[in-house]
C-alpha positions in Angstrom: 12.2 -2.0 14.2 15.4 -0.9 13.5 17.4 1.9 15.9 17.8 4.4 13.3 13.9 4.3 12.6 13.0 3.8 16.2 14.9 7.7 17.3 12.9 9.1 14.5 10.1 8.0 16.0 10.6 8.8 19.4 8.5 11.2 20.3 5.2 9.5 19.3 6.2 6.2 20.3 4.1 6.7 23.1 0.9 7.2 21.2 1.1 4.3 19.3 0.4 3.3 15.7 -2.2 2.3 13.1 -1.4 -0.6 10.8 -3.3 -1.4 7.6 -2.9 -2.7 3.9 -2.5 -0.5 1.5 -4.8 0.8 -1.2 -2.4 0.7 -4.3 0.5 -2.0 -3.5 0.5 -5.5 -1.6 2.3 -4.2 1.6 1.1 -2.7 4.8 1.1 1.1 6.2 2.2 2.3 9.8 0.6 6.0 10.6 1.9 7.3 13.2 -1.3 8.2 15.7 -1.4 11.9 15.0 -1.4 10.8 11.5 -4.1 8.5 11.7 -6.4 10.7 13.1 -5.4 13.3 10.4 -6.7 11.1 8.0 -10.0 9.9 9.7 -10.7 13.5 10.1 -10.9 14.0 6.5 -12.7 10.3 5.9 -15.2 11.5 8.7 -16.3 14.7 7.0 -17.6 12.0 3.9 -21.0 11.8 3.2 -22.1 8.4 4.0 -25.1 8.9 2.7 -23.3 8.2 -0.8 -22.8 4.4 -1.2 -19.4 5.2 -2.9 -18.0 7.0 0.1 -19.5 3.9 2.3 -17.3 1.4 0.1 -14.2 3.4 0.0 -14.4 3.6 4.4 -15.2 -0.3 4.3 -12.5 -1.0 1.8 -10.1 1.4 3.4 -10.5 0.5 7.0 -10.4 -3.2 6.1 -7.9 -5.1 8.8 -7.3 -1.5 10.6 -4.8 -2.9 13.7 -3.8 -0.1 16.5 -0.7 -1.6 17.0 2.4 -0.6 19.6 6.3 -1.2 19.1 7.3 -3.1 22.3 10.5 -2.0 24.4 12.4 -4.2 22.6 11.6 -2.7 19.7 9.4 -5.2 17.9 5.8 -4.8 16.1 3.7 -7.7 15.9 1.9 -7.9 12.3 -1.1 -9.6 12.6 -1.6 -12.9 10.7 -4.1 -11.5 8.5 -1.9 -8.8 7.1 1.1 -11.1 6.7 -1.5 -12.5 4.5 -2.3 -9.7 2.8 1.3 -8.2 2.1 2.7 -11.7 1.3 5.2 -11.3 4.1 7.8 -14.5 4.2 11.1 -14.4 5.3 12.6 -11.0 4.7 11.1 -7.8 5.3 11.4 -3.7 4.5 10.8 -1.0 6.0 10.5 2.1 3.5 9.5 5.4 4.9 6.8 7.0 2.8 6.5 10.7 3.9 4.6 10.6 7.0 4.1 6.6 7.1 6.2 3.9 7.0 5.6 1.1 4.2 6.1 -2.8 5.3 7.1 -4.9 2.8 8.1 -8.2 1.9 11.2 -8.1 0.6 10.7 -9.7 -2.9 7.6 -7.9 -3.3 9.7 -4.7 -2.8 12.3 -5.5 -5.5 10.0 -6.2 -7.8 7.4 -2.4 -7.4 11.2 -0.7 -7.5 12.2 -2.9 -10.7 8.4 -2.5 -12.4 8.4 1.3 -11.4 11.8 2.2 -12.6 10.5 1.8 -15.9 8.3 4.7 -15.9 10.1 6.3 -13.5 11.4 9.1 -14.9 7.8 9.7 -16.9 6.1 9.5 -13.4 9.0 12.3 -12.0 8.4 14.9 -14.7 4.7 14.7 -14.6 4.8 14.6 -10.8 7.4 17.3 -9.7 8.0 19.3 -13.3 5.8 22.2 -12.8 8.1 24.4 -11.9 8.3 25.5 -15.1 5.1 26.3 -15.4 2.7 29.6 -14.9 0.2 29.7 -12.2 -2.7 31.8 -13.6 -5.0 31.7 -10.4 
């Protein structure tokens, strides 16, 4: 993990982190603990009792690892999600908001290079509304 990552993460460190593939891309997430729990707290107020909501927690859940960053400042990826995010040699670390993204490094270039594409598209119909008029 490198140092400048490691001081932002300092102060929940200690509480340790969830690792699991993502939903949209073929790389891992790292949630913070406090941000893990977040999230279940929403998943947990699903009504399992609705097979859809039972298949998004299996699929979504699927190769959950709690995982710690040792005092030397290394995480061990399970082999499974190695697997999954088609880690091989060179790896990044991209900081998503309130996660952190693991990917392999090839993998990376080519979501940047596919996405800058549409980039701009994505942008405007993302964060330009505010041009627009609330009428609630």
């Amino acid at each position: 993990m490198p140092v400048a990552f490691k001081k932002q993460l300092s102060s929940v460190l200690q509480d340790g982190f969830v690792l699991k593939r993502a939903v949209f891309q073929p790389c891992l997430e790292l949630y913070p603990m406090a941000e893990w729990n977040l999230l279940m707290q929403k998943i947990n107020k699903l009504n399992r009792f609705k097979k859809k909501n039972n298949d998004f927690i299996r699929k979504f859940t699927a190769g959950v690892k709690v995982v710690e960053i040792d005092t030397a400042g290394r995480l061990l990826i399970p082999k499974d999600l190695v697997g999954f995010a088609g880690i091989t040699k060179d790896l990044v670390l991209s900081s998503a908001v309130n996660i952190i993204e693991i990917w392999d490094k090839d993998q990376y270039e080519k979501a940047i290079d596919d996405a800058a594409v549409d980039f701009a598209d994505l942008a405007e119909e993302v964060m330009g509304f505010d041009d627009e008029i609330d009428h609630d």
